[in-house]
SEMARLO-960780 format. One line per 5 residues: for each residue x, y, z of C-alpha. Coordinates in steps of 0.2 Angstrom, whole numbers, padded with zeros to 4 digits. Example, Ala and Ser with C-alpha at 12.3 -4.5 7.8 and 13.67 -1.06 7.14 Angstrom:
BEGIN
0062/-0022/0039 ~ 0068/-0005/0036
END
This chain:
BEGIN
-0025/0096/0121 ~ -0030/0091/0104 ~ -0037/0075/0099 ~ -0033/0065/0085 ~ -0044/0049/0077
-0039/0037/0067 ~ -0022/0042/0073 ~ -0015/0026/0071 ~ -0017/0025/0053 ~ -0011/0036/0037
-0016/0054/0038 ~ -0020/0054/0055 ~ -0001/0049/0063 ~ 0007/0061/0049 ~ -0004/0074/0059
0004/0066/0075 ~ 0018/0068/0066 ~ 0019/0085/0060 ~ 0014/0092/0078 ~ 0029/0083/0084
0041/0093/0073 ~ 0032/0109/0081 ~ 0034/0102/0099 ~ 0020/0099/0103 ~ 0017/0080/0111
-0003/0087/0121 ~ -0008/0074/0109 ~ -0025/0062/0113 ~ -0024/0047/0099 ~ -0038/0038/0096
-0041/0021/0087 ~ -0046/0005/0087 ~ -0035/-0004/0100 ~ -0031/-0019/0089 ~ -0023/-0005/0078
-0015/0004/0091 ~ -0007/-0013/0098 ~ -0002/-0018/0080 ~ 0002/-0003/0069 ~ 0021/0004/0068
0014/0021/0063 ~ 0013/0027/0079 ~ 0031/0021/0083 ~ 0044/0035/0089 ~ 0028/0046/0091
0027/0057/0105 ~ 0008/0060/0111 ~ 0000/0060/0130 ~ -0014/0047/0130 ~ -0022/0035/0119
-0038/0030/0120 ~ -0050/0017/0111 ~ -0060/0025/0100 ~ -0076/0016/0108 ~ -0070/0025/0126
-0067/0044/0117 ~ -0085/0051/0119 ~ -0087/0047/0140 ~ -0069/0053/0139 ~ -0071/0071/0130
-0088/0073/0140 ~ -0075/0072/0156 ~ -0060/0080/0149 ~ -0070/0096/0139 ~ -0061/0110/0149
-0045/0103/0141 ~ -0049/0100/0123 ~ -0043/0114/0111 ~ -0050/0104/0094 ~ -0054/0087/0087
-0046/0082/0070 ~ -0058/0066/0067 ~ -0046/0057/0053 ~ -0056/0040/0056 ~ -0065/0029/0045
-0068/0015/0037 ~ -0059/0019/0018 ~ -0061/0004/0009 ~ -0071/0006/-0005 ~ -0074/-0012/-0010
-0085/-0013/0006 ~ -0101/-0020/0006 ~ -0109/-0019/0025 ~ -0118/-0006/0025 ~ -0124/-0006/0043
-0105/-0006/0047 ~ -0099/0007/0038 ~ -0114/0020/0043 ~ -0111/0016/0061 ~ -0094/0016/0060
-0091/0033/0047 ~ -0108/0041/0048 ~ -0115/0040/0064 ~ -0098/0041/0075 ~ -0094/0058/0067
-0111/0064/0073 ~ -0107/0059/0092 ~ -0089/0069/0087 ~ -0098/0084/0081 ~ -0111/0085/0096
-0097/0087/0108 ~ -0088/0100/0097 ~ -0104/0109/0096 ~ -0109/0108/0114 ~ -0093/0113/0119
-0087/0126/0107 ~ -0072/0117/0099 ~ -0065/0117/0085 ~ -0069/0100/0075 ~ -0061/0096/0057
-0066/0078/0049 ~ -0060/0068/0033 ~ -0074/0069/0020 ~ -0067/0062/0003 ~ -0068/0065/-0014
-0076/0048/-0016 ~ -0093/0058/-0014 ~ -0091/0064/-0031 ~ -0094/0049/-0038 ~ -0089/0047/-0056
-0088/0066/-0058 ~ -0102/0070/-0070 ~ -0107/0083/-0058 ~ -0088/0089/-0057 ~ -0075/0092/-0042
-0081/0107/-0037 ~ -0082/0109/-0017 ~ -0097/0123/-0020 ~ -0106/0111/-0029 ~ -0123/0107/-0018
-0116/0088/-0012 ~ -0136/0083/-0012 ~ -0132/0081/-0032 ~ -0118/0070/-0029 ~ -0120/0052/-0032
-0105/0041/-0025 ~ -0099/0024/-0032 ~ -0097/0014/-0018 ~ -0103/0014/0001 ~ -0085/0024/0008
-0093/0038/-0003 ~ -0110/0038/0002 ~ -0106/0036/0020 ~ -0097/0052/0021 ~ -0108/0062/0010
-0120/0055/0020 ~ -0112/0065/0036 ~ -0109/0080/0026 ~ -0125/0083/0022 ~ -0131/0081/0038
-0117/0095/0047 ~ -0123/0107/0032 ~ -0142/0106/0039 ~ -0136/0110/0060 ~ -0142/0124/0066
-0129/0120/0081 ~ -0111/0120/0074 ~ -0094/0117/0081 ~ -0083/0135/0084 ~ -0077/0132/0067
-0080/0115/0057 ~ -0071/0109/0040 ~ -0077/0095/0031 ~ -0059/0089/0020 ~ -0063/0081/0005
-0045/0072/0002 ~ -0043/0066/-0014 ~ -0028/0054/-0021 ~ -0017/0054/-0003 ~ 0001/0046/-0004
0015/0044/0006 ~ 0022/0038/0024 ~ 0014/0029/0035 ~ 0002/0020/0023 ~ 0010/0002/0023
-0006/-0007/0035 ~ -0018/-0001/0022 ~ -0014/-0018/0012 ~ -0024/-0018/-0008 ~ -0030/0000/-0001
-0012/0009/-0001 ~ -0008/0018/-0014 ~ -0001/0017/-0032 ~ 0016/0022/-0025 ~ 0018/0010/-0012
0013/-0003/-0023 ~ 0022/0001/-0037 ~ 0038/0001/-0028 ~ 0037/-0014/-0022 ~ 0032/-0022/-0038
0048/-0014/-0045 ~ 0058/-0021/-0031 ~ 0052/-0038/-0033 ~ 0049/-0041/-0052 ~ 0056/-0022/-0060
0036/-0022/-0068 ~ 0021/-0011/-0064 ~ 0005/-0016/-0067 ~ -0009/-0004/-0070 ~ -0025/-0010/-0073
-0033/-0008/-0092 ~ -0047/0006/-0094 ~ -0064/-0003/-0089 ~ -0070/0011/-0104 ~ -0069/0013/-0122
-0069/0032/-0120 ~ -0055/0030/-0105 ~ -0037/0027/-0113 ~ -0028/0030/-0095 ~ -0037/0036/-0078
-0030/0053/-0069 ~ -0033/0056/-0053 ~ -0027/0070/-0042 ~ -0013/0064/-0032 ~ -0009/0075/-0015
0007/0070/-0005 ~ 0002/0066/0012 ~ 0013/0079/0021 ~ 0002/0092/0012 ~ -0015/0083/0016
-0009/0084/0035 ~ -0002/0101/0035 ~ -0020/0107/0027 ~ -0028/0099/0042 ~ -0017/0109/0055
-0023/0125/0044 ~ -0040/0123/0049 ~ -0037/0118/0066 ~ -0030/0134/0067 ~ -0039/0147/0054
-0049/0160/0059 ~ -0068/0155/0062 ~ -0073/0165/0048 ~ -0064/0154/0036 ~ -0069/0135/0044
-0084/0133/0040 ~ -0089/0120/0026 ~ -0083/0110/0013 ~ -0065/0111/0005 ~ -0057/0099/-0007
-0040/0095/-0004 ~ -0032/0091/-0020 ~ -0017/0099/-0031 ~ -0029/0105/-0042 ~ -0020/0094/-0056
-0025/0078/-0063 ~ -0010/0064/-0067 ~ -0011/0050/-0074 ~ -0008/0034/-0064 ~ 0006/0031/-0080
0016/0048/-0074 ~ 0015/0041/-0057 ~ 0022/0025/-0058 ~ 0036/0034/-0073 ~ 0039/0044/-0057
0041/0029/-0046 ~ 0054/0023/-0060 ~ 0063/0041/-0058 ~ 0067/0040/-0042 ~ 0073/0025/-0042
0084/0028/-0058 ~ 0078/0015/-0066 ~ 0068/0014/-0085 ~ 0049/0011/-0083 ~ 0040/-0005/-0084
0023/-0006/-0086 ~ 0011/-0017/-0089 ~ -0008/-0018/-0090 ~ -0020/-0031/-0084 ~ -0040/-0031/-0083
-0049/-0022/-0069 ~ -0054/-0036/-0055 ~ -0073/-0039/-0055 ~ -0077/-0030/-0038 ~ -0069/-0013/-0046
-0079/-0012/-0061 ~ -0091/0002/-0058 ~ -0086/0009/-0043 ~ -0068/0016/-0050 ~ -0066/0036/-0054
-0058/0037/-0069 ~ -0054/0055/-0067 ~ -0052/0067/-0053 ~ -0050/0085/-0050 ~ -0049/0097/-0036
-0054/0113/-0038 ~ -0046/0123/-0023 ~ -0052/0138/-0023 ~ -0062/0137/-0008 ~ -0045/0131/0000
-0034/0145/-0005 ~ -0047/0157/0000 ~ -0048/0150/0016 ~ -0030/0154/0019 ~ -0020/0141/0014
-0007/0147/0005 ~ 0008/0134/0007 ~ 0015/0127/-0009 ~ 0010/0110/-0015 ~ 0022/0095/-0018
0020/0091/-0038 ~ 0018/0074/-0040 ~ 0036/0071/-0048 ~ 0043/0078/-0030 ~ 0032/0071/-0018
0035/0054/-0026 ~ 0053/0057/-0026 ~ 0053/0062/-0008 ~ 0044/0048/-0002 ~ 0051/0035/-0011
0069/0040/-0009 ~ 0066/0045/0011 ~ 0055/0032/0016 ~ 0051/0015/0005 ~ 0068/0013/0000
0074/0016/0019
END
């Protein structure tokens, strides 16, 4: 079986997902059960048990013999956060439980790091950059450098562990994510309500329009399944999982336009107070550690991964 957390929210049920279209449904997903009972994303989904994520660890201790690998998606991703205790506990310190297991047990175990752990970039995007001279912007980032520094110091280790640090991620599935879903998803439904986008203004002199590195969900999901399934050799460590391009949040919503065959509309308005100083104005994968790993599937550009999931999904 293989066990999927956070499985009730983006990446982790377009994981579900994916393994469906393989056939396989000897699926364990985990969440919180308020989401389980309230999220669509798991609708139509075919999966063996679920389980609350507070119940998983007496549950893997009693289920080992069955467990092929654990894909550990959840987290707390909002980066406006402030509780501190919280987020530890709940991204910090309930990956290390995870991990334990894995190690004990000789399991496979691949986690959701994030490129919020590069902070505002001035030591670059580089996943063979020593992460102890990262300095993230906001307690989402800290929390899961926080982990990944630790699993970098184990003397015990999973068989095979990958530390995905996902940057810019789109697509299905994200529509419980509220103010944290992304440009796309917003974007269209500011089109379809008022035909305007609104972008916020540069909180910097130097900064005429942010670029981030956008991957399509399907992409982040698939890289996932890679490692679950990559020889040991290649798992073990840090990867970035990005395009390797930054765009700028302009050609993404021009791109949201495109699909929907309409002229773009955009206009900007001041960053909201709680942003300023935690916002990356620029990001960049660099993939080389993710290629040399294996993974050689094409990746969406951002023009098609928009089209694809505005014209398949949001406007269904």
């Amino acid at each position: 079986m293989i066990v999927i957390t956070g499985a009730a929210g983006f990446i982790g049920s377009n994981i579900v997902a994916q393994l469906n279209a393989e056939g396989r449904t000897d699926l364990v997903v985990v969440d919180d059960p308020d989401h389980i009972a309230a999220r669509r994303q798991l609708d139509g989904l075919r999966f063996e048990t679920s389980l609350d994520k507070h119940a998983l660890p007496t549950w893997l201790d009693r289920n080992a013999a069955n467990v092929e690998s654990v894909l550990h998606m959840g987290a707390n991703s909002d980066t406006t956060a402030s509780d501190r205790a919280f987020m530890m506990a709940n991204n910090t310190d309930y990956t290390r439980t995870l991990w334990n297991f894995c190690a004990r047990n000789e399991k496979r175990f691949v986690y959701a790091s994030s490129a919020a752990t590069y902070g505002d970039g001035s030591a670059g995007y580089d996943d063979a950059t020593d992460p102890r001279k990262l300095t993230p912007l906001n307690l989402y980032g800290e929390s899961k450098q926080l982990f990944d520094l630790w699993a970098l110091e184990q003397k015990e280790q999973p068989s095979g562990w990958a530390g995905l640090k996902f940057f810019n991620v789109y697509g299905p599935r994200e529509d419980h994510k509220g103010r944290m879903a992304s440009m796309v998803y917003h974007g269209y439904h500011q089109i379809q309500k008022t035909g305007v986008v609104r972008l916020f203004k540069p909180g910097r002199p130097d900064v005429t329009d942010a670029r981030r590195d956008f991957i399509y969900v399907k992409d982040a999901a698939a890289a996932v399944l890679h490692f679950a399934r990559a020889p040991h050799d290649r798992v073990r460590g840090l990867f970035n999982v990005g395009t390797g391009e930054a765009r700028s949040f302009t050609a993404l919503i021009e791109a949201v336009f495109s699909a929907l065959k309409k002229a773009p509309n955009i206009e900007f308005i001041e960053m909201p107070e709680d942003l300023k100083g935690k916002y990356q104005y620029f990001t960049q994968a660099t993939i080389v550690r993710l290629r040399a790993s294996g993974y050689a599937a094409p990746l969406h550009s951002l023009e098609d991964g928009v089209r694809d999931y505005v014209v398949n999904y949001l406007a269904r």
